[in-house]
Structure formats: structure tokens, C-alpha cells
C-alpha positions in Angstrom: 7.5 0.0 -11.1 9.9 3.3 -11.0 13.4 1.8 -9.8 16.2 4.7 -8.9 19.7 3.8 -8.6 21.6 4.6 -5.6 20.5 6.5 -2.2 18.4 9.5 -3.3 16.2 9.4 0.0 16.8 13.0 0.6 16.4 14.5 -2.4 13.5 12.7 -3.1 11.9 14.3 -0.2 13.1 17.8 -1.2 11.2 17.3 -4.6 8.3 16.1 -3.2 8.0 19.4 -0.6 8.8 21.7 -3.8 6.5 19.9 -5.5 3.5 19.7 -2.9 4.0 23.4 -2.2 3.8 24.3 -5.6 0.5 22.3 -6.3 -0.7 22.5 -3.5 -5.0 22.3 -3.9 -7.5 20.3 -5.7 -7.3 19.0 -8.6 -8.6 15.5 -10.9 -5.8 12.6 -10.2 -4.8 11.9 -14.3 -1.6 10.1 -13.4 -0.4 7.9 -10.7 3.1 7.4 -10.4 5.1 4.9 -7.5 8.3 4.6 -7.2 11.3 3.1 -4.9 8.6 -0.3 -4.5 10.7 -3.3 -5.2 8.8 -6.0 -3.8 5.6 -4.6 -3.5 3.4 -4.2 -6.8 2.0 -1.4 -8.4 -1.2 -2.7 -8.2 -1.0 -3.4 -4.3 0.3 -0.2 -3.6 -2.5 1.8 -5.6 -5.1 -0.9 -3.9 -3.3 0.0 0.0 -3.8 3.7 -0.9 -7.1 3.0 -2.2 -7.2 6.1 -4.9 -8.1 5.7 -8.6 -7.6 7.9 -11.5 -10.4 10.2 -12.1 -10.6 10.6 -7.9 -11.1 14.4 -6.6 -7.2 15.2 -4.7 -7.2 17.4 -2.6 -4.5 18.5 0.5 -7.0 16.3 3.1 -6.8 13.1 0.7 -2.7 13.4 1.4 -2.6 12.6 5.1 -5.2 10.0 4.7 -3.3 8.8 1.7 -0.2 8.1 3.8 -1.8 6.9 7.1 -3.2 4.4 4.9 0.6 3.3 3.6 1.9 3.5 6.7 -1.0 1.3 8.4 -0.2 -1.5 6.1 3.1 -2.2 8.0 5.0 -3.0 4.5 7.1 0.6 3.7 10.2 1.9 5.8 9.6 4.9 3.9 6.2 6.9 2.6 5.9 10.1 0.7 3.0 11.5 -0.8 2.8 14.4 -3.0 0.9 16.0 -5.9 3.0 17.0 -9.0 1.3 19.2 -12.1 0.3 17.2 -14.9 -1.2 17.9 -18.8 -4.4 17.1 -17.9 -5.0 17.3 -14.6 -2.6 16.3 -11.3 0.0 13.4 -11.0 -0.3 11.6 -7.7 3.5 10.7 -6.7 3.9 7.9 -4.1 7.4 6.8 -3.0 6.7 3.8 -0.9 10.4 2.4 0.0 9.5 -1.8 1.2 10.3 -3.3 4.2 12.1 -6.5 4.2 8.6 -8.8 4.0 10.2 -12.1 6.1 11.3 -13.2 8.9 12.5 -16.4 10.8 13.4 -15.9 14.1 13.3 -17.4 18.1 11.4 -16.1 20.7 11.7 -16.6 24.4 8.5 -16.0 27.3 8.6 -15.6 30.6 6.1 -14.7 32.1 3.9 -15.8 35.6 2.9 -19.4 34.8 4.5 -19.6 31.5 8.1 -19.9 30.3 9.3 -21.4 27.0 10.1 -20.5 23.5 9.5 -21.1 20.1 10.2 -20.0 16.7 8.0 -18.7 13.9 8.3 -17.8 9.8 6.0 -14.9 9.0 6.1 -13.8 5.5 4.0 -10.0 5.7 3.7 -9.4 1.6 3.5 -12.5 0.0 4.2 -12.3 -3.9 4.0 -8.5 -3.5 0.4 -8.4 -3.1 -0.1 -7.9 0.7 -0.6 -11.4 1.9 0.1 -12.7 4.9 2.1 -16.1 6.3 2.6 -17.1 9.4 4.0 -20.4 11.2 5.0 -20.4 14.4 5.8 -23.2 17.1 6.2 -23.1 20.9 6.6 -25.3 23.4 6.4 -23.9 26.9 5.7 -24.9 30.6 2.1 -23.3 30.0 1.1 -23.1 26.3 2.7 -25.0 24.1 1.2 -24.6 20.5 1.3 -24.9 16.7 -0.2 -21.2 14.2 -0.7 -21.6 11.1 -2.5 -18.5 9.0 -3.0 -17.5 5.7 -4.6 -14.0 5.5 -5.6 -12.2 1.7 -6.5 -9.0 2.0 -7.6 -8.1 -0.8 -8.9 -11.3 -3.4 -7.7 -10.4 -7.1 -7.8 -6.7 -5.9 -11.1 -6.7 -4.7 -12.9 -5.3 -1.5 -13.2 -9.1 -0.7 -10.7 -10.6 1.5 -10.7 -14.2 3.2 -8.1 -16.2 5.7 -7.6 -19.6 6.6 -6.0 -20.9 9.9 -5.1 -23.9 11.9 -4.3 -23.7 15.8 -3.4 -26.5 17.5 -2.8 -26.2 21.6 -1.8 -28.4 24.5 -2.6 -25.6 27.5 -1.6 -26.3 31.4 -4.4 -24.4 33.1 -4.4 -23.2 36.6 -8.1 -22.2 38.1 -7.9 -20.2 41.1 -10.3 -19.7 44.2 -13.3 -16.9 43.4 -12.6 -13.6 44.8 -14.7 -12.5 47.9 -13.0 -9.7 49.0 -11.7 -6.3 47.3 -7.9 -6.7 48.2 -5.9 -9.6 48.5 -5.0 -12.7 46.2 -6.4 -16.0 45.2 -4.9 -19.0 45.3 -4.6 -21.9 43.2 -6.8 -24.8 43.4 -7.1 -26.6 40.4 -4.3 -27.8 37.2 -5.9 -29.4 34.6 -4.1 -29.9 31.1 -6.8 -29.0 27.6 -5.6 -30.4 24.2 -7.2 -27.8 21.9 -7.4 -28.3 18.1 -8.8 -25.5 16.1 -9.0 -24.6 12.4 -11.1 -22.0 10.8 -12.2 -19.9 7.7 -13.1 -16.3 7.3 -15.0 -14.8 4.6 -15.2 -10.8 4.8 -16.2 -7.1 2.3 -13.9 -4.4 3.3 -15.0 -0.7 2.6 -12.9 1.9 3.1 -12.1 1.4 7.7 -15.3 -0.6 7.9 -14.9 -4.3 7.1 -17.3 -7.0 7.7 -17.0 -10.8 7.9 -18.1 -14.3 9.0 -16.3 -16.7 10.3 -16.7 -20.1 10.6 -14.5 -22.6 12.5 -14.6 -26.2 14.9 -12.2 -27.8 17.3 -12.0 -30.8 19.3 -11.1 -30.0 22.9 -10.2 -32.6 25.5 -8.7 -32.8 28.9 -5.5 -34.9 30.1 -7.1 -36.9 33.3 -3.1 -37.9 34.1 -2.5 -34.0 34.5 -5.7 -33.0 36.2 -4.0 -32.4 39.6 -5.1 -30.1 43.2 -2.5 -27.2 43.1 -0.5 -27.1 46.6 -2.6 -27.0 49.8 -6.1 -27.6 47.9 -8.2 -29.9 48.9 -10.7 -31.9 46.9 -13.5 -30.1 49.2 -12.0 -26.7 48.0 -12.7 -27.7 44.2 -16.1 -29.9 44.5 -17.6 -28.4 47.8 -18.3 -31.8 48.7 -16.6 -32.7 52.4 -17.3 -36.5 51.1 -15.8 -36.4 47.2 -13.2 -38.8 46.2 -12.3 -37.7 42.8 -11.0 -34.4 41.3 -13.3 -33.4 38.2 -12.7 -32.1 34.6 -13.1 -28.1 34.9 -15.6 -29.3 31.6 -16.8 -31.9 29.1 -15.0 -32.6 26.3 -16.6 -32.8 22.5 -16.2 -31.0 19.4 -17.2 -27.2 19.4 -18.4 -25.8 16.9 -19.4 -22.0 16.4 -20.2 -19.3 13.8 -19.5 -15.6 14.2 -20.1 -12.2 12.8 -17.9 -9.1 13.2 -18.1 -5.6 11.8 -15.5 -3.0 12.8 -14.5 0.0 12.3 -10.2 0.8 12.1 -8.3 3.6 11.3 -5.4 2.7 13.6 -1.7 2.7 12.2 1.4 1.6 13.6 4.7 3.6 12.5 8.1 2.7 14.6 6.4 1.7 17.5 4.1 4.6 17.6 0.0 3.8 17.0 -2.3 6.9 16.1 -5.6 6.2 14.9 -9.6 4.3 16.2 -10.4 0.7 15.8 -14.1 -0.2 17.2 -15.1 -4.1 17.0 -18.1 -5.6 17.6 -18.2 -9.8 17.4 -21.1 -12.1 18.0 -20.4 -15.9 18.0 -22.6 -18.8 18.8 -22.3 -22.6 18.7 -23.8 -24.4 15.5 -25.6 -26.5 17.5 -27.6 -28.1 14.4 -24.5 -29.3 12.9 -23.3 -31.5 15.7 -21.6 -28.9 18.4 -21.3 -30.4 21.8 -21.0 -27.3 23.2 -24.3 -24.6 22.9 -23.7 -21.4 23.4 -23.3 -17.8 22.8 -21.4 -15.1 23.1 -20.8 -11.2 22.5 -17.5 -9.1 22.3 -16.9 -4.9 21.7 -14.4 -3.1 21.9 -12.9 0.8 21.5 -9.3 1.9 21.0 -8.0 4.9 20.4 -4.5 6.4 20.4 -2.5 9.4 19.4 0.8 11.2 19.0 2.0 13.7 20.4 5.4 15.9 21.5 6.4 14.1 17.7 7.7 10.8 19.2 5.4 10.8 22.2 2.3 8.0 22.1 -1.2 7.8 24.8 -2.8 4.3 23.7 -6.0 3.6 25.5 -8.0 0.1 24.7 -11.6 -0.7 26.2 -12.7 -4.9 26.1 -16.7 -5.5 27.0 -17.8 -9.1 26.5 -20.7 -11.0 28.0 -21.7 -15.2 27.2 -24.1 -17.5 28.2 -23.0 -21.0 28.9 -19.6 -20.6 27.9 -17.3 -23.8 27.9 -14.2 -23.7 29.8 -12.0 -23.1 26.4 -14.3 -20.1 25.4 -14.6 -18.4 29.2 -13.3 -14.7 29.4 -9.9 -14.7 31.5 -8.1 -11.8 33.4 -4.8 -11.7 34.5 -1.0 -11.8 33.3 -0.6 -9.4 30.1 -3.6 -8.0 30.0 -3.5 -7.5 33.7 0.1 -7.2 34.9 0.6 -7.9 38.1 -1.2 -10.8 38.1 -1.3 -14.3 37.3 -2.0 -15.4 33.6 -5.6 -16.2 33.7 -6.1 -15.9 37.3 -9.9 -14.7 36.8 -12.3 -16.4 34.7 -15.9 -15.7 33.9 -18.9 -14.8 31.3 -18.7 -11.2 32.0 -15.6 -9.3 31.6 -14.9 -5.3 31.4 -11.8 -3.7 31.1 -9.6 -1.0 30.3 -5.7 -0.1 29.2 -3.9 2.6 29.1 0.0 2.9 28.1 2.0 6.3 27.5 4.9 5.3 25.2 8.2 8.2 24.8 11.4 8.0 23.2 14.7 7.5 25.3 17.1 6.7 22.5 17.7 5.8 19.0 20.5 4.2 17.3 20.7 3.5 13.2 17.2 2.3 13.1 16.9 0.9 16.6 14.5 2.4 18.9 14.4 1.7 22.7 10.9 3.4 23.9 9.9 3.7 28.1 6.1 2.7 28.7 4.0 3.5 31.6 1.2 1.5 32.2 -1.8 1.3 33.9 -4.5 -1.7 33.8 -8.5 -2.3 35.4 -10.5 -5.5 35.3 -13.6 -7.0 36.1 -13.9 -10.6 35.1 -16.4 -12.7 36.9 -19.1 -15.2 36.5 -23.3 -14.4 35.9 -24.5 -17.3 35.9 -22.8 -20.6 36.9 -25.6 -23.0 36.1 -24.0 -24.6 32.7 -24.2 -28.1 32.6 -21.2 -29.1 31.1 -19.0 -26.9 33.0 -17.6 -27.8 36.4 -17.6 -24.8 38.5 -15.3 -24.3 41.4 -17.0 -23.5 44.8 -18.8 -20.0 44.9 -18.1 -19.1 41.4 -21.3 -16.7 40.9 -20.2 -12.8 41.2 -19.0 -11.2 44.5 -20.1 -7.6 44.2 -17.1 -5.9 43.8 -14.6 -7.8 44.3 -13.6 -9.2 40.7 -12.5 -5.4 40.2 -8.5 -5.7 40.2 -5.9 -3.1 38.5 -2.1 -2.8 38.2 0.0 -0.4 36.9 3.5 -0.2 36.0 6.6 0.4 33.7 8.1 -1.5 30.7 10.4 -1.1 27.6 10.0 -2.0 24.1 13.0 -2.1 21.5 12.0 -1.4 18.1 13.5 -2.0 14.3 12.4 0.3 11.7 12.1 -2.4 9.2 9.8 -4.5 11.4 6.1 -3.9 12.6 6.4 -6.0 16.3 9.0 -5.0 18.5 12.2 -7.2 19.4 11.4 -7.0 22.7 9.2 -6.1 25.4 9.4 -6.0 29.2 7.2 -5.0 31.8 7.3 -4.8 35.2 3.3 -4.7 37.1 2.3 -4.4 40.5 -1.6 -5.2 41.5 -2.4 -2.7 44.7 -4.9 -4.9 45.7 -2.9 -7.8 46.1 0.4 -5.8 47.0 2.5 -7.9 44.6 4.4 -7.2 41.3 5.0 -9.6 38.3 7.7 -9.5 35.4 6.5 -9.8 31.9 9.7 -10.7 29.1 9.0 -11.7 25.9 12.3 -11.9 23.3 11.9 -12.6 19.8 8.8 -10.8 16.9 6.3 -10.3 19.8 5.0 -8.4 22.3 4.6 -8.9 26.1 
């Protein structure tokens, strides 16, 4: 790899312009040439960018070029330019790395859950674009264990494969069905689910389409000592039986375990807190009942993003979720609520159906050597409720079958995010949301490599 000594940013970039306006065209790539990558390899860098000598250049293949770089989250700096060559035209990337690690705290709170945790993420592993995370947190809601190890690309290949471990203690509060457009829902029944999850992924990635499979298994179980009515329940309100004496596991417990399929489609990129770019995903999972699932079942999950830039610093990022099971145990069940419905309780709607819809306008207010503090306006639409409520081994509450309209809830509101330009996830994030249906806001604050 090309090293430079000292700070020759800027004239860098001078030489690049002279030299993209002087070749500016087509031409047959003959030479690749990367420079200012300490960390990062050759190799990875030409993989990221995903040219090859002989390739067609034109001035199209430079943005895509670039928006490839940028999406991989690993350079403070990319420049991409064309220089003349003996044979043909040198490809010049300067691709300035990132620091790759981290350790650092975090700190949530949020409606239901407060705690904090800390977490190691390594984001170019060996200088070859792999990926390690661990990260602990013990909270008053979830309190878990991540462990992942993500190759994007085995021995330069279009293959890549991960391998990750999630283990989860949960408190979960389930909350009376809605039957009426406006107004809240209370809380009727805590139940505490030990969750622990490990799974393999197997995937071909061409060009922004990839493809994989994933295979995974867990064990879930509830805590009886922590199954509890929340305040003012009664067991009637949970079992609809005037006569019952005892308060019920939301579900069975056993081992789940499930296969699934997803293709998508992503050209999104993230560059100092600013996404541009499409991501479309389409998932289908279902239980491997043949080998030995207690839990049979199936599920299917799609979903559209699409964001862009604008006014230079300005950001619109809209995301769409559609997802629709059959027989869904408690742990898989679509929820609504908290940060992806703010204003509202983490997880206060559950169901097999769920819509929804996002939309944040991100703008610059100041920036200080390489710290960003960004305003976000928000606004937020769900529909999560149940289709059928006829599973066996899930206990329903009362009336849990669909209501018409009513599951439909929104919020909107404002937020801030502080951003580093040598790190992908912002430092921290902090929404305010208010629900117009049930004329109440909630504070979202999370501290620490995360967002809210």
C-alpha cells in the first residue's frame, strides 16, 4: 500500500480534480493505485470498490465507485479519480481509515427500560472488512449478552457467512388490546423470558443484491417467580375467567428452532450521519419442525427504505416494515411501541400482523473539529395487531383478535444526534415523541455507540 508522510489532505484533492478534469471519459482500467490505507488492505479496498483491471471506467463508475467506499463505514476520507496511464487509464483511490475499534459504555433510558452496558466492536478485523462485536447490558428491561462475527467477503469471494450468539433475560410487559382509536392501554401482565439464541448465516453477494440462509435455535423459558399482574389487573383481566386462581405463562416454553431465507436489495450509505441510498428486504422464516422445534411456525417480513440528501448537509430518511405470521410464539410476535413508535411504551402492541412507516428529516445545526450535532424531526405510524389468536401454545390476553382500526397509533416529534467523523453510530441520540392518540409524550436517551 501507498504511505505519504505528513498531512497532504489538501493537495491530494487538488490533484485528484486536475486530474479527473483532465481525463475525464472512458477509458480500460490498466492500473489501480490506493493510497493513504494503513489498516485497510489493498486487496479489501479493491474488493469494497468492487472494480477489476480490464473493467470499462467511465465518469458514472466514479460516483458509484465512492458510494461504495463510503457505505462500507471504514474511510474518514474517499477520493476517486482517473489519472492517464501507458496503456490505458489509472484508477486512483485515496481511502484515508477510520480508527477500526472501539470500547466504550452506553447508557438507555428509555419507557420501561433503563440500564447500561458496555460493548468491544472491532469494524475491520485484520484489514479485511470483518466484523466483531461483544457487548453486555444489564438493564431494568433487557439485560443481555451479543456476540457476532460477520465476513463479508470469504477469501475475497462473493461468499460471505456470520456467526452469532445472543443470550437475553427480558422483563416483558403485555398490555390490554386496543378497542378504541384514541387513548392508552394499560398494563396487565409482567412476565420475565430467559432467551438463548445462537445462529449461522451462509450468503452470495452480487453487486447490492445479496442472498442468504440462515439457520439458528434457542431455548426460551419463562421465570414463574417474576410472572406477576401489573398494578390494578386482575387475574379476570388476563384469563377472562371470573373463577381463575392462577396467572399463566404468556406461552410454552421449549426449544425453537427455525430456518430462513432473505434476498435484498441495498444501495444505502451512511456518511457523517447523513444516509443516501435504497435497501429492499424480503425474509421468510419457519420453524424446523422435523428436527425437534417445539414451536411450529411461520413467518414473512419486507421492507423499503429510501433516503436522500439534499441542501448538502440536509437528510429525508423514510423506512416502510410489512410482516405477517401464523402461529407465532410469544418471543417471535411483531411488537409496536418505544423506538420504533415514540411516544409510546416499548412493546406496548403485539401481534402477527404489523405495518408501519418512518420518516425523519435530519439538518445540520453545528460542527466543531469533527463533531457534528444534527436536529431530527420525526414522525412515526403503526398498525400491530393480532389475525388470528387460536395458537395453542400461546396464552392470549382477553380480546386479542383485531379491533378494526384501532391498533393504528402514530407519534411524531424532535430529537438530536451527536456525531464523530471517525465513527459510523452516533455518540448520542435523544428523542422526544408524543402519540396524539393517547395525548402523552415519552423521552428516548441512549449514550454510548448506539442509537435511540
Amino acid at each position: 500500500m501507498t504511505r505519504h508522510l505528513g498531512l497532504r489532505g489538501a493537495s491530494v484533492a487538488l490533484a485528484l480534480a486536475a486530474a479527473a478534469t483532465a481525463h475525464a471519459g472512458s477509458g480500460t482500467i490498466t492500473e489501480i493505485d490506493i493510497r493513504d490505507n494503513t489498516k485497510t488492505t489493498d486487496a479489501t479496498v479493491i474488493q469494497i470498490a468492487d472494480v477489476e483491471l480490464g473493467d470499462a471506467w467511465d465518469d458514472a463508475m466514479m460516483a458509484e465507485v465512492r458510494d461504495r467506499l463510503e457505505a462500507s463505514g471504514l474511510f474518514a476520507t474517499v477520493l476517486v479519480a482517473p489519472e492517464p496511464a501507458p496503456n490505458g487509464t489509472r484508477l486512483v483511490i485515496v481511502a484515508k481509515d477510520k480508527h477500526s475499534w472501539v470500547v466504550a459504555p452506553t447508557y438507555y433510558d428509555q419507557p420501561t427500560n433503563r440500564g447500561g452496558g458496555i460493548g468491544f466492536g472491532e469494524n475491520n478485523l485484520f484489514g479485511e472488512n470483518k466484523k466483531l462485536l461483544l457487548y453486555a447490558q444489564a438493564a431494568t428491561g433487557d439485560s443481555f449478552f451479543i456476540g457476532a462475527y460477520v465476513d463479508p467477503s470469504i477469501r475475497n469471494t462473493r461468499w460471505r457467512w456470520q456467526y452469532d450468539v445472543y443470550l437475553k433475560t427480558a422483563r416483558s410487559f403485555e398490555y390490554a388490546p386496543p378497542e378504541r382509536f384514541r387513548g392508552d392501554t394499560a398494563q396487565l401482565r409482567e412476565s420475565r423470558m430467559r432467551y438463548l439464541n445462537t445462529g449461522a448465516r451462509l450468503g452470495l453477494t452480487l453487486g447490492p443484491m445479496t442472498l442468504d440462509v440462515r439457520g439458528r435455535g434457542a431455548r426460551v423459558s419463562f421465570v414463574d417467580r417474576d410472572l406477576a399482574l401489573a398494578e390494578g389487573a386482575t387475574l379476570e383481566d388476563v384469563t377472562g375467567d371470573p373463577a381463575a386462581t392462577e396467572l399463566p405463562s404468556p406461552g410454552v416454553e421449549g426449544t425453537d428452532l427455525s430456518t430462513e431465507v432473505m434476498l435484498a436489495y441495498d444501495t444505502r450509505s451512511n456518511w457523517f450521519g447523513i444516509t443516501r441510498g435504497t435497501r429492499f428486504k424480503l425474509s421468510l422464516e419457519r420453524s424446523l419442525d422435523a428436527l425437534g422445534s417445539d414451536f411450529s411456525y411461520w413467518l414473512g417480513y419486507v421492507s423499503f427504505d429510501h433516503a436522500v440528501r439534499f441542501l448538502t448537509r440536509h437528510n429525508l430518511d423514510v423506512r416502510t416494515r410489512a410482516g405477517y405470521g401464523h402461529h407465532l410464539p410469544f418471543q417471535q410476535e411483531f411488537t409496536g411501541g418505544g423506538t420504533s413508535l415514540r411516544g409510546w411504551q416499548n412493546d406496548q402492541f403485539r401481534g402477527d400482523l404489523k405495518l408501519s412507516g418512518n420518516a425523519e428529516y435530519s439538518f445540520p445545526l453545528f460542527e466543531i473539529k469533527g463533531v457534528a450535532l444534527r436536529g431530527l424531526g420525526f414522525a412515526d405510524v403503526s398498525y400491530v395487531t393480532f389475525r388470528e389468536a387460536d395458537n395453542p401454545q400461546r396464552h392470549y390476553l382477553p380480546g386479542a383478535a383485531g379491533y378494526g382500526l384501532a391498533p393504528l397509533k402514530t407519534s411524531f416529534g424532535l430529537g438530536t444526534r451527536v456525531y464523530m467523523r471517525q465513527i459510523v453510530l452516533p455518540l448520542l441520540g435523544l428523542d422526544v415523541g408524543y402519540s396524539p392518540e393517547r395525548e402523552a409524550y415519552e423521552i428516548y436517551l441512549a449514550i454510548g455507540l448506539t442509537d435511540v
